[in-house]
MILO-308113 format. One record per residue (C-alpha): residue number from 1; x, y, z. Coordinates in Angstrom, 1 decimal. Layout:
N
REC num      X      Y      Z
REC NUM      X      Y      Z
...
//
This chain:
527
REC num      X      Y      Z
REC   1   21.7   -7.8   36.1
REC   2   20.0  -10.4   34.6
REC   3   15.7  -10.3   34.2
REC   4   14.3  -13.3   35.4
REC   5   12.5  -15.1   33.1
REC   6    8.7  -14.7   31.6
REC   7    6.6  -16.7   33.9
REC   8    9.2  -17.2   36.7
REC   9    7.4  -15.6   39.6
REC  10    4.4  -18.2   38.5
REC  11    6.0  -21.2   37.9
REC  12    8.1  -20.5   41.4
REC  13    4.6  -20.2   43.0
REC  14    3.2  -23.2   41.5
REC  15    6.0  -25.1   42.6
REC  16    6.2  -24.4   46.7
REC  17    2.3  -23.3   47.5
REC  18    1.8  -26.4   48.6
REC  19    4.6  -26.4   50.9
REC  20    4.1  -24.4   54.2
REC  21    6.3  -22.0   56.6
REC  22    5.7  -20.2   59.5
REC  23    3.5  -17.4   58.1
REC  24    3.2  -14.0   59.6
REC  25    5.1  -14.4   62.5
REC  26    7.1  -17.9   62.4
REC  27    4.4  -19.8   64.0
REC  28    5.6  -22.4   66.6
REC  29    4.5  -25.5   64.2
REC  30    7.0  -23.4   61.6
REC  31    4.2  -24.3   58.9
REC  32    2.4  -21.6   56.0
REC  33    2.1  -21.5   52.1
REC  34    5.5  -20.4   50.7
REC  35    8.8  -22.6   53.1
REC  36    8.9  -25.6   54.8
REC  37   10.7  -24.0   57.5
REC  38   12.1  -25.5   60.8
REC  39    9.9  -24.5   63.9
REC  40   10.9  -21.4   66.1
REC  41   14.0  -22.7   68.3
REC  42   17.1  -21.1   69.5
REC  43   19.7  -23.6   68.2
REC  44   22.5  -24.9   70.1
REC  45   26.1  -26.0   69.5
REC  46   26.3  -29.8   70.3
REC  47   30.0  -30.6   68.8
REC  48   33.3  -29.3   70.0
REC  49   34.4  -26.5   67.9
REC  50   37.0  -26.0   66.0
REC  51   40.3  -24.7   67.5
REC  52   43.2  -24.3   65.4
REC  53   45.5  -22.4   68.1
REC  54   47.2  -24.4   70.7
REC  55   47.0  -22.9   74.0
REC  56   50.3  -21.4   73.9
REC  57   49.4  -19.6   70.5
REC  58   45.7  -18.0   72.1
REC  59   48.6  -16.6   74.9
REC  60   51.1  -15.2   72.3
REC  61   47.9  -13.5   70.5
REC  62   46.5  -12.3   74.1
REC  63   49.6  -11.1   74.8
REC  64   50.2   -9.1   71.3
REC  65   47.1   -7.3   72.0
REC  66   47.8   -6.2   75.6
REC  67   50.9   -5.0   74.5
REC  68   49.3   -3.2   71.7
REC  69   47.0   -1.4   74.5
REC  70   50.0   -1.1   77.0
REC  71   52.6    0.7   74.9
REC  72   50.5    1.7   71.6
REC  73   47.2    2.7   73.0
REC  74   44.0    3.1   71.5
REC  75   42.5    6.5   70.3
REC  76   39.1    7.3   72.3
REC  77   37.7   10.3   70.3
REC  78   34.8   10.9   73.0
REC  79   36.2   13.3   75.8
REC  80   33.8   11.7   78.2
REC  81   35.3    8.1   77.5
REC  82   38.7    9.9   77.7
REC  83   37.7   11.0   81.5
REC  84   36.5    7.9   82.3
REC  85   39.4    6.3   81.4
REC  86   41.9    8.4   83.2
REC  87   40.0    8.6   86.6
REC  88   40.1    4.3   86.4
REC  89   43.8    5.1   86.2
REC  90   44.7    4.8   82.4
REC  91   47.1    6.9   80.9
REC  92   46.1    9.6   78.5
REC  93   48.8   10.6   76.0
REC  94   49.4   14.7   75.5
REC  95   47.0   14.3   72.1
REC  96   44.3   13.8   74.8
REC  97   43.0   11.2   72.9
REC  98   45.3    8.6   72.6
REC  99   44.5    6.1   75.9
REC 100   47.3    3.7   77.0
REC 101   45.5    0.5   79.5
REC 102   47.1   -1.9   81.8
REC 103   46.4   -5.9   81.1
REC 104   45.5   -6.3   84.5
REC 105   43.2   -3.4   84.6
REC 106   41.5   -4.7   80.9
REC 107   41.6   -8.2   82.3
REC 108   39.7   -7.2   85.9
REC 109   37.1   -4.5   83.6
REC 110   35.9   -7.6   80.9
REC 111   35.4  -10.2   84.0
REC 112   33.1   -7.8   85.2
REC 113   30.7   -8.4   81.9
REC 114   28.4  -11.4   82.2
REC 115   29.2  -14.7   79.7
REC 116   25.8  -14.8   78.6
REC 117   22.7  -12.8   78.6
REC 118   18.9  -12.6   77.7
REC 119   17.6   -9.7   75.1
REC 120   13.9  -10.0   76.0
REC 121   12.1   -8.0   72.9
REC 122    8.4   -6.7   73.1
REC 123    6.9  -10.6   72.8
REC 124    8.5  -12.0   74.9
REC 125    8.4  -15.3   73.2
REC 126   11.2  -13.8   70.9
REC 127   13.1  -13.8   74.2
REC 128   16.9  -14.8   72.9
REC 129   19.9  -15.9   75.2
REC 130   23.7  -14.9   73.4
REC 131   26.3  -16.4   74.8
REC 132   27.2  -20.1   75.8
REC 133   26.6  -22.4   73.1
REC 134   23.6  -20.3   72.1
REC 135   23.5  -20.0   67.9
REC 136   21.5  -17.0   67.2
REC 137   21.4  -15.1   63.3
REC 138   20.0  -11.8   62.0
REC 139   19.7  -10.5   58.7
REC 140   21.9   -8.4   56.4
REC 141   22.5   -5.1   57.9
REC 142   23.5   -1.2   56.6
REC 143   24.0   -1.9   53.0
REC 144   23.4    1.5   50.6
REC 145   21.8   -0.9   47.8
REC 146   19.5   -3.7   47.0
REC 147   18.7   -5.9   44.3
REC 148   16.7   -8.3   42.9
REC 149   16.0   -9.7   38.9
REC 150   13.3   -7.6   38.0
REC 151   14.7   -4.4   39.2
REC 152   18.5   -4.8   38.9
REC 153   20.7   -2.7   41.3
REC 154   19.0    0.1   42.5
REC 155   19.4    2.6   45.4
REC 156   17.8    1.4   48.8
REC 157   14.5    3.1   49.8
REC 158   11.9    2.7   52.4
REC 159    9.8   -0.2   49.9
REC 160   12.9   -2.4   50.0
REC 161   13.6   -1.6   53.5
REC 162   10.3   -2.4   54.7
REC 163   10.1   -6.0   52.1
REC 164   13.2   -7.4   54.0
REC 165   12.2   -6.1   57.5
REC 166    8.9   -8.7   56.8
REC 167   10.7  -11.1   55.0
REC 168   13.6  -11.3   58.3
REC 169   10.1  -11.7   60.8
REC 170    9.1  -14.4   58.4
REC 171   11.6  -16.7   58.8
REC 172   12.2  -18.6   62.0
REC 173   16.1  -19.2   61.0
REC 174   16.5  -15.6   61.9
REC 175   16.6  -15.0   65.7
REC 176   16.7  -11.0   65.7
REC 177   16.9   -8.0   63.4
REC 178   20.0   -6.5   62.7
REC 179   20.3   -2.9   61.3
REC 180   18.6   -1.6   58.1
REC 181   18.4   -4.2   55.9
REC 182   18.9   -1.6   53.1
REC 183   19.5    2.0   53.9
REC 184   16.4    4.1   53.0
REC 185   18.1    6.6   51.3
REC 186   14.5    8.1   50.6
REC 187   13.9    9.1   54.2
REC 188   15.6   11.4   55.6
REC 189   18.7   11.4   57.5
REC 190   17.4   13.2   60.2
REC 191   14.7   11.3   61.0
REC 192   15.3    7.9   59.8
REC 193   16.1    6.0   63.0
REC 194   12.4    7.1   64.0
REC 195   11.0    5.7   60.5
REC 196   13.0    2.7   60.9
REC 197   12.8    1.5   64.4
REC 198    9.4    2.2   64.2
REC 199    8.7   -0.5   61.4
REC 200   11.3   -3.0   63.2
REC 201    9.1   -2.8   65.8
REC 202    5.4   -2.9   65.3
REC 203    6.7   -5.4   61.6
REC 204    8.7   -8.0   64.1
REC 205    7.7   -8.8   67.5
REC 206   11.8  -10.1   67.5
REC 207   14.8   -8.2   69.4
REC 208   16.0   -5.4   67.8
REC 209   19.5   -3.1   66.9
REC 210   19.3    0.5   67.2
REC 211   22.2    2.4   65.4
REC 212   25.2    4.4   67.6
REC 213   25.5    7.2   66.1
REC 214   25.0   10.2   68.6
REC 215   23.3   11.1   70.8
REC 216   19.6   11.9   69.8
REC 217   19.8    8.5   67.8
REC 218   20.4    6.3   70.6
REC 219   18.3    7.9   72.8
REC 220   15.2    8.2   70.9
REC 221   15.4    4.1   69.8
REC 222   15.7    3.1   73.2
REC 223   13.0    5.2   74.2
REC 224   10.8    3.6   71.3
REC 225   12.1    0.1   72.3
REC 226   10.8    1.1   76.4
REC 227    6.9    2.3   74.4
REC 228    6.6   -0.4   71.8
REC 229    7.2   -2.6   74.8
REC 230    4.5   -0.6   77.5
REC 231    7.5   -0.7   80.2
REC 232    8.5    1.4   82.7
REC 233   12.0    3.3   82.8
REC 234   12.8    0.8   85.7
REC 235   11.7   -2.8   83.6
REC 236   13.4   -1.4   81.0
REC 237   16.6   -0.8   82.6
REC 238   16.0   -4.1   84.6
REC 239   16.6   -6.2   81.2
REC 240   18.3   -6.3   78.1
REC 241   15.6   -5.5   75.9
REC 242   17.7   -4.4   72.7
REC 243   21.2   -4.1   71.7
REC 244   24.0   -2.2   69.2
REC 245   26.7   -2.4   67.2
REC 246   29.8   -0.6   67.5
REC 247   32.9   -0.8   65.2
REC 248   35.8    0.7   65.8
REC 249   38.1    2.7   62.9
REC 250   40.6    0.3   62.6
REC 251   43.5    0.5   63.0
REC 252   43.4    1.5   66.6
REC 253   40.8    4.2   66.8
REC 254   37.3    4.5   68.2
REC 255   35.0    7.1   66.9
REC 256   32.7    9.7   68.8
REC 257   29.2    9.1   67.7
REC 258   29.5    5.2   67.9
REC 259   31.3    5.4   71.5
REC 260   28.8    7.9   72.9
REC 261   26.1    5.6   71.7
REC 262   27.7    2.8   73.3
REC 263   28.3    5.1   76.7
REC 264   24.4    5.3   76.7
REC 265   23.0    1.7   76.6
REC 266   25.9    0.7   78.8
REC 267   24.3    3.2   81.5
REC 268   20.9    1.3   81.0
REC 269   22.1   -2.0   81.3
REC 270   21.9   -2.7   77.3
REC 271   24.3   -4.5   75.4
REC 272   27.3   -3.4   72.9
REC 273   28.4   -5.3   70.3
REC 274   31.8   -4.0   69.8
REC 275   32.9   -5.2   66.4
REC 276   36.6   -4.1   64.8
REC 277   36.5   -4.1   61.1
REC 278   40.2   -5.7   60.8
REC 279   40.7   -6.4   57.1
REC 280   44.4   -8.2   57.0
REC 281   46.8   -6.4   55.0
REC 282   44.6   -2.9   54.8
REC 283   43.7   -1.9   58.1
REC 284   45.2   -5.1   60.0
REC 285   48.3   -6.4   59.4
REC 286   48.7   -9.1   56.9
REC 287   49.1  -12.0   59.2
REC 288   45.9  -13.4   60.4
REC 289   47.5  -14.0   63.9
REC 290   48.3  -10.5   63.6
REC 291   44.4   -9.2   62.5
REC 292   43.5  -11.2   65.2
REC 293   45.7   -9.6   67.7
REC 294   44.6   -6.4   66.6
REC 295   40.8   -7.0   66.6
REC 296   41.0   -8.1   70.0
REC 297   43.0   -5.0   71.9
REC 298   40.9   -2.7   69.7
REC 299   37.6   -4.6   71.2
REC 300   38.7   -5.3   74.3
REC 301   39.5   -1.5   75.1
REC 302   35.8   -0.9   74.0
REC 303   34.3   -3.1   76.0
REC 304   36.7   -2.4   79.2
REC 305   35.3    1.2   78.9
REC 306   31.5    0.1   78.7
REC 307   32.3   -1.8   82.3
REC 308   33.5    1.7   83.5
REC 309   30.6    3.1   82.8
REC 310   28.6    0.3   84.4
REC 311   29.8   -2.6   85.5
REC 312   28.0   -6.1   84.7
REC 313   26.5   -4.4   81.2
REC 314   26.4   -6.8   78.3
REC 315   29.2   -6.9   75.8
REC 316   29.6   -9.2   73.1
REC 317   33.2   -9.4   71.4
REC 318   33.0   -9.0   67.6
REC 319   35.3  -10.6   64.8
REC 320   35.4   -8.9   61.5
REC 321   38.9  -10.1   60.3
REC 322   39.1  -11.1   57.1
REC 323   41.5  -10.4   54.4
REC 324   42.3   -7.7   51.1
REC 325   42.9   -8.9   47.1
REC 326   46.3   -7.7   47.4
REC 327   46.1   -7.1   43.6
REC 328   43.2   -4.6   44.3
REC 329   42.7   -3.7   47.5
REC 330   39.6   -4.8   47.3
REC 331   37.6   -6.4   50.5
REC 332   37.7  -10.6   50.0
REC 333   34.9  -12.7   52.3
REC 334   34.4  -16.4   52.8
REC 335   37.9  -16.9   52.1
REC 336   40.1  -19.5   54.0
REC 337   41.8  -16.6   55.8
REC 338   38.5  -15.5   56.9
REC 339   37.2  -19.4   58.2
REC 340   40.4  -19.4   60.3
REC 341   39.8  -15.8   61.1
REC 342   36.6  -17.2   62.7
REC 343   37.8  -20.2   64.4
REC 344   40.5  -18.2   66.3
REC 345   38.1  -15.6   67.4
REC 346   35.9  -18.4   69.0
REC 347   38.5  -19.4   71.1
REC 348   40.1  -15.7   71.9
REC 349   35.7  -14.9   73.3
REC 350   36.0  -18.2   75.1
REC 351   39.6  -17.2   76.2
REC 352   37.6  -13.8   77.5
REC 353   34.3  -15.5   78.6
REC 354   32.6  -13.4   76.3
REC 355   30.1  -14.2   73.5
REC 356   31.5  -13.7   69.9
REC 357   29.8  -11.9   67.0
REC 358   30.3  -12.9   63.1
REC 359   28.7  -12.8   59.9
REC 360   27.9  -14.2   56.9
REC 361   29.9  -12.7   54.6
REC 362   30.3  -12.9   50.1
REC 363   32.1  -10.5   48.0
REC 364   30.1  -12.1   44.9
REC 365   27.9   -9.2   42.7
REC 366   25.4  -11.7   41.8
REC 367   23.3  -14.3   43.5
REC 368   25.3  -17.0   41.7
REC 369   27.9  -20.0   42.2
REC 370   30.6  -17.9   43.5
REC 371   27.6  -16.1   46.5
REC 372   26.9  -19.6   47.5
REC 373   30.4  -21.0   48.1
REC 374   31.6  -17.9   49.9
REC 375   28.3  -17.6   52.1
REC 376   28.8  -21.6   52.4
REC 377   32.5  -21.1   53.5
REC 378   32.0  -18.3   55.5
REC 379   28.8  -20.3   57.6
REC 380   31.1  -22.9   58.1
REC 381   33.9  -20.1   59.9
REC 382   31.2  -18.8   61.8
REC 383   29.3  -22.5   62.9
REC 384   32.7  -24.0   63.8
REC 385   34.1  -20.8   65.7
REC 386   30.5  -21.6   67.6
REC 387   29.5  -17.8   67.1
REC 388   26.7  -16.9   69.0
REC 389   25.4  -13.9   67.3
REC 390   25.4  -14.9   63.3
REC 391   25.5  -11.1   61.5
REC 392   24.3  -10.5   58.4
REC 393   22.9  -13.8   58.0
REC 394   20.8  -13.6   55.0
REC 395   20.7  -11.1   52.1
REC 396   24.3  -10.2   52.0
REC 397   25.7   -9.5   48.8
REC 398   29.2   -7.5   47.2
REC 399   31.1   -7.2   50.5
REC 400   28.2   -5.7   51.8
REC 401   27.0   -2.7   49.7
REC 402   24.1   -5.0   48.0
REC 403   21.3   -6.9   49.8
REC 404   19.7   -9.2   47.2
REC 405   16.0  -10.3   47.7
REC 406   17.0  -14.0   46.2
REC 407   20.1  -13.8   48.1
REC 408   18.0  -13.3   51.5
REC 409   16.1  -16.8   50.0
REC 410   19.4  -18.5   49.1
REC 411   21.1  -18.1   52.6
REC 412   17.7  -18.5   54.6
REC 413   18.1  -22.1   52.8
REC 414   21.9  -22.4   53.8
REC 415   20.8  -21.3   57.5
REC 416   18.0  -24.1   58.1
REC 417   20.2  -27.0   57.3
REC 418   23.1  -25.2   59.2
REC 419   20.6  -25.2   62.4
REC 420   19.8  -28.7   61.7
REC 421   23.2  -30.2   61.0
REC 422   23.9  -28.4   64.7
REC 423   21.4  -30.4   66.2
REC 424   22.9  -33.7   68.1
REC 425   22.3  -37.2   66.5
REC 426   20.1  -39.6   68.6
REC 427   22.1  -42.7   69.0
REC 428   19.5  -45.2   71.3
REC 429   18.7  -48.8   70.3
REC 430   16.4  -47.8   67.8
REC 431   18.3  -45.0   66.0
REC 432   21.1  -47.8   65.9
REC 433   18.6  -50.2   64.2
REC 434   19.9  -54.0   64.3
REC 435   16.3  -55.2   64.0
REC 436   15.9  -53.1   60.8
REC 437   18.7  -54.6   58.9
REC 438   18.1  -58.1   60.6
REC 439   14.7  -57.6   58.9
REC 440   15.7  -56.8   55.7
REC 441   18.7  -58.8   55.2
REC 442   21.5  -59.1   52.3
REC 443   20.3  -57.5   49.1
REC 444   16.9  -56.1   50.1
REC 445   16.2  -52.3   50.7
REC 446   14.5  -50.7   53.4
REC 447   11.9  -48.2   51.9
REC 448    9.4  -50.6   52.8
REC 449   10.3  -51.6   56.5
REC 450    7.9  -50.2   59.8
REC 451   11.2  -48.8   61.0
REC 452   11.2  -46.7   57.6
REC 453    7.8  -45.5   57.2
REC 454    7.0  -45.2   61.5
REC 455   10.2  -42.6   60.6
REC 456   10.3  -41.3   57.5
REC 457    8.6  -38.0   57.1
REC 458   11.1  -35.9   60.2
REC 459   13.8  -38.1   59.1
REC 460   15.9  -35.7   57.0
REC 461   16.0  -32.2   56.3
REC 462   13.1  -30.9   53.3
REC 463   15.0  -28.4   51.7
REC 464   12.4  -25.2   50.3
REC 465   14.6  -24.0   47.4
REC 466   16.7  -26.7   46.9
REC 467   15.5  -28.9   43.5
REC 468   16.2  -32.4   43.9
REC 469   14.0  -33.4   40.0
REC 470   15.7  -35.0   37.8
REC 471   17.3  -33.2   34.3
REC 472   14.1  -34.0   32.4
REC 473   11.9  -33.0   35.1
REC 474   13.3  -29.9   36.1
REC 475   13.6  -29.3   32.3
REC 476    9.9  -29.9   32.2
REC 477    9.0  -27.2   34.7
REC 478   10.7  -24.6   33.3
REC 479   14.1  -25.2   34.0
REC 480   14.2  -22.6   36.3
REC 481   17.9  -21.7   38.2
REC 482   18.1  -21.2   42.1
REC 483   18.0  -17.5   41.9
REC 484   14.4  -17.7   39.7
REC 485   13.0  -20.4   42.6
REC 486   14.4  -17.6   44.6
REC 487   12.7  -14.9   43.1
REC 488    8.9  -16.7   43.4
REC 489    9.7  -17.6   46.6
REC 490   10.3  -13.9   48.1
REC 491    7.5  -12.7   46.4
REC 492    5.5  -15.6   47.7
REC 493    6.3  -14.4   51.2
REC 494    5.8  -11.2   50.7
REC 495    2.5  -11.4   49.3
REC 496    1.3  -13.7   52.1
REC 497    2.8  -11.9   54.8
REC 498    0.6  -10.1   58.2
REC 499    2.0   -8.2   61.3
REC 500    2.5   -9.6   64.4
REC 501    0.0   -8.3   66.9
REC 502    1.4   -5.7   69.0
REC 503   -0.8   -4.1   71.9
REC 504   -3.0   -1.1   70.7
REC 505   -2.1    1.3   73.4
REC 506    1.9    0.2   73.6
REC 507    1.7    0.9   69.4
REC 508   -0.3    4.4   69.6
REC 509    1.9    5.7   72.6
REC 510    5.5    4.5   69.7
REC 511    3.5    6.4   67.0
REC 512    3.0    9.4   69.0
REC 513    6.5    9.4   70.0
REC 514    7.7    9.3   66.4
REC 515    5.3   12.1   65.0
REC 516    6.3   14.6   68.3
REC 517   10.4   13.7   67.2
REC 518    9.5   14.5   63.8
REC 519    7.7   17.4   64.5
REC 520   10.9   18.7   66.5
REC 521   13.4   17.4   63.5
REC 522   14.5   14.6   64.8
REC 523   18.7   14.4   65.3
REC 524   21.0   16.1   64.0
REC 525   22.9   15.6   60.7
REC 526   26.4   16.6   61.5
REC 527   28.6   15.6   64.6
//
C-alpha cells in the first residue's frame, strides 16, 4: 500500500482546522476543529422506497421460504433450541437437529415481535428507535485487519481497535457501535469481550453489540452493559439496553454458540439481529429471488425461536444477500445484484413487520475509485430498501477482512449527505420563491438577493473531505487525493478526541467486574 505523501498529515490539518465537528462526543450543535458534521439526529425516511417486486412476487418469495422450512427444515445445532422447538409442536427429524416449522406456526411466532423498538444505551441521549422509517448506522464490524497509508496492511490489535472505537463516538452520522471495529488479535481470546466491551462502553456513551458466541460471552457483556449503566437486574430487563448479531451458516444451518447467545438476550428482553450470510451462487442459489427466499426462511426460523423463548423480544430481520465472481468464487459487494438484493429485503421486513438490517458493503483493497462506487452503490441498496439498522457503515474495506482508517473518513462523508438527501424538501411560499425571481428578473443572478444571503449559509450540504478548488488551486495546496485529506482528517480526530463522561461509581463497579473475570480466565476458548 501506498505511503502518503511527505507533509500530508499537515497540509490535511491546515486545510479543515478551521472547520468544526462535534468533538468528543458529537455535540448537539455538531460543531469542533476537524468536520463540519451534521448535528446529533436520528434520520428518517421521508420518500417511498423502492420496491421492485409486485405483490404477487413478495408472495411467491414468502411462500418459497415457508416451503423451505415446511419440507427442508432448518438445522438448529443448540439442543435446547431443538427442545424448544419440538414442545411448540415442530417436527424434529431423526438427526435431532434438523427442525421442520409450519407457516402458520412461523407466521403466529414473528407477529409476536414488536415493529419497532428503543435501545436506550448508558446516556440516554444516545437513546435510538429501529424500526419504522427510523435510519440508524454503525461502524465496520469483526474484520481480522486494518489499514491505513502510513502503516499499510497490518494485523488488528487493541491500538487500532481502540482509534476507530473514538473515531465511531466522534461522528454523529453513526447512531451505535457495531462489533470490533478490528479484531484485537493482541488480546486474548479468552478475555477479549471484557477488554472490548469495556472500551465501547466507558469510549462511547452510544448503544452497543455484544458478540454471541457462548455462553460466558454473552453473559458477561450484558452484565457490563447492566454496571456501566448503574441499573438494576429489573431496569435492565425492563428495556432494550444493547443488542447482537447472529448469522446463520448458510445454507440452512444455525450454529451453537451464536443461537445460545441469542437464547440469552431473548430471555432478557434484548434484541437479536438475525442476519443470513446468503451469497448467490455459493451458499444461496444463483437467482436473487432465490438468495432472497433463502435468507428469509433461514431468518425467520431464528427469530420464530427467539419468540419461544420469550415472546414480544426484539428481532430485527437481516439481509446479507449478495452475489459470488463466478470466475473466482470470490465475495462481490455493491453490485446491482446486491442493490436489488436490498430493495427486496425492505419489502419482505415490511411484508414481516419487522425492521431490516444491511450494510455498507466494497470488495475494493484500497481506499480508491472502485471503494467509493461500490460503498456509493451499496448506500443507495440500503437507503432505498429504507434499512433501519445501516451495518458496517464506515470503515469497510475487501469484503470485509480490512477496516481502513481513510475509508472510515471517506464513507463518514458518503453517510452525512445520505442523512441529508433523506431529509424532506420544504416546499412553502418562500422555499418556492416567485418574489426572488420577480426581483431579479431575465439575465440577472441571484447571489446578491435578501432571499440568497437571509438563506445561504444552511442552504446546502458543506462537504468535510470533499474538495470543490479548482485544478490550479488544488494543485497549489499540495494536490493532495481524497485518501491523503482522509488521512489528516483521522488523525485530526484522533488527536482532538476526549471521553464522554460516564458516572464514577457506574465506571469503577464495570472495571471491577472486568479485573474479577480476568482474574477467573474469562470464557472459554473452545465450544
Amino acid at each position: 500500500m501506498d505511503i502518503s505523501d511527505s507533509g500530508t498529515a499537515k497540509l490535511a490539518s491546515e486545510k479543515t482546522k478551521r472547520r468544526r465537528s462535534g468533538g468528543r462526543a458529537g455535540n448537539e450543535r455538531g460543531r469542533g476543529p476537524s468536520v463540519a458534521q451534521l448535528p446529533w439526529s436520528l434520520p428518517q425516511y421521508n420518500d417511498a422506497p423502492i420496491e421492485p417486486l409486485a405483490a404477487e412476487s413478495i408472495e411467491n418469495i414468502h411462500d418459497g421460504a415457508m416451503r423451505v422450512l415446511e419440507e427442508i427444515g432448518i438445522e438448529f445445532l443448540h439442543p435446547k433450541a431443538v427442545d424448544i422447538l419440538r414442545r411448540e409442536g415442530c417436527t424434529v427429524l431423526d438427526d435431532g437437529v434438523t427442525v421442520r416449522m409450519g407457516r402458520d406456526f412461523v407466521m403466529e411466532k414473528i407477529a409476536l415481535a414488536p415493529s419497532s423498538f428503543d435501545i436506550v444505551p448508558r446516556n440516554p441521549d444516545r437513546t435510538i428507535t429501529v424500526g419504522g422509517r427510523q435510519m440508524l448506522v454503525g461502524q465496520v464490524g469483526s474484520p481480522p485487519n486494518y489499514s491505513n497509508l502510513d502503516e499499510g496492511r497490518k494485523s488488528g490489535n487493541y491500538k487500532a481497535f481502540t482509534d476507530f472505537i473514538k473515531m465511531t463516538q466522534y461522528f454523529n452520522c453513526l447512531h451505535f457501535v457495531s462489533g470490533y471495529p478490528v479484531e484485537p488479535v493482541d488480546v486474548h481470546a479468552s478475555i477479549r469481550h471484557l477488554d472490548g466491551m469495556r472500551d465501547k462502553l466507558v469510549l462511547t456513551d452510544k448503544v452497543c453489540h455484544a458478540y454471541s458466541l457462548g455462553t460466558e460471552r454473552i453473559e458477561d457483556q450484558m452484565e457490563m452493559v447492566r454496571l456501566a449503566g448503574g441499573l438494576s437486574h429489573e431496569e435492565f430487563e425492563a428495556k432494550p439496553r444493547m443488542f447482537t448479531n447472529i448469522n446463520s451458516t448458510s445454507p440452512l444451518k444455525h450454529d451453537w454458540p451464536m443461537l445460545d447467545g441469542a437464547m440469552r438476550m431473548a430471555e432478557r428482553n434484548q434484541p437479536t439481529v438475525v442476519s443470513p450470510f446468503t451469497l448467490s451462487g455459493a451458499m444461496a442459489p444463483v437467482t436473487i429471488a432465490g438468495a432472497v427466499a433463502q435468507q428469509t426462511a433461514e431468518g425467520l426460523a431464528g427469530i420464530a425461536l427467539l419468540q419461544c423463548v420469550r415472546a414480544g423480544s426484539p428481532a430485527v430481520y437481516g439481509s446479507f444477500t449478495s452475489n459470488v465472481d463466478m470466475r473466482t468464487g470470490s465475495p462481490a459487494f455493491g453490485t446491482p445484484e446486491y442493490m436489488r438484493a436490498c430493495q427486496m429485503s425492505g419489502q419482505m421486513a415490511r411484508y414481516y413487520k419487522l425492521p431490516l438490517r444491511a450494510s455498507n458493503t466494497c470488495a475494493a483493497n484500497y481506499p480508491d475509485g472502485q471503494a467509493a462506487w461500490e460503498s456509493a452503490f451499496s448506500l443507495w441498496g440500503v437507503v432505498t430498501g429504507q434499512t433501519n439498522m445501516i451495518y458496517h457503515g464506515a470503515g469497510w474495506l475487501e469484503g470485509g477482512l480490512c477496516a481502513s482508517y481513510e475509508k472510515f473518513i471517506m464513507d463518514c462523508e458518503m453517510l452525512q449527505q445520505m442523512q441529508h438527501y433523506v431529509k424532506p424538501v420544504p416546499v412553502t411560499e418562500d422555499d418556492i420563491a416567485v418574489e426572488a425571481i420577480r426581483d431579479v428578473g431575465a439575465g440577472g443572478h441571484f447571489f446578491g438577493t435578501q432571499h440568497t444571503q437571509d438563506r445561504y449559509e444552511e442552504a446546502f450540504y458543506k462537504p468535510f473531505l470533499s474538495d470543490w478548488s479548482n485544478y490550479e488551486n488544488w494543485e497549489d495546496n499540495g494536490a493532495l487525493r481524497t485518501e491523503q485529506r482522509a488521512n489528516g482528517i483521522w488523525k485530526s480526530i484522533l488527536a482532538e478526541y476526549e471521553e464522554p463522561p460516564i458516572d464514577g461509581d457506574a465506571k469503577a463497579a464495570l472495571d471491577e467486574f472486568v479485573a474479577k473475570r480476568k482474574q477467573e480466565g474469562g470464557a472459554p476458548t473452545d465450544f
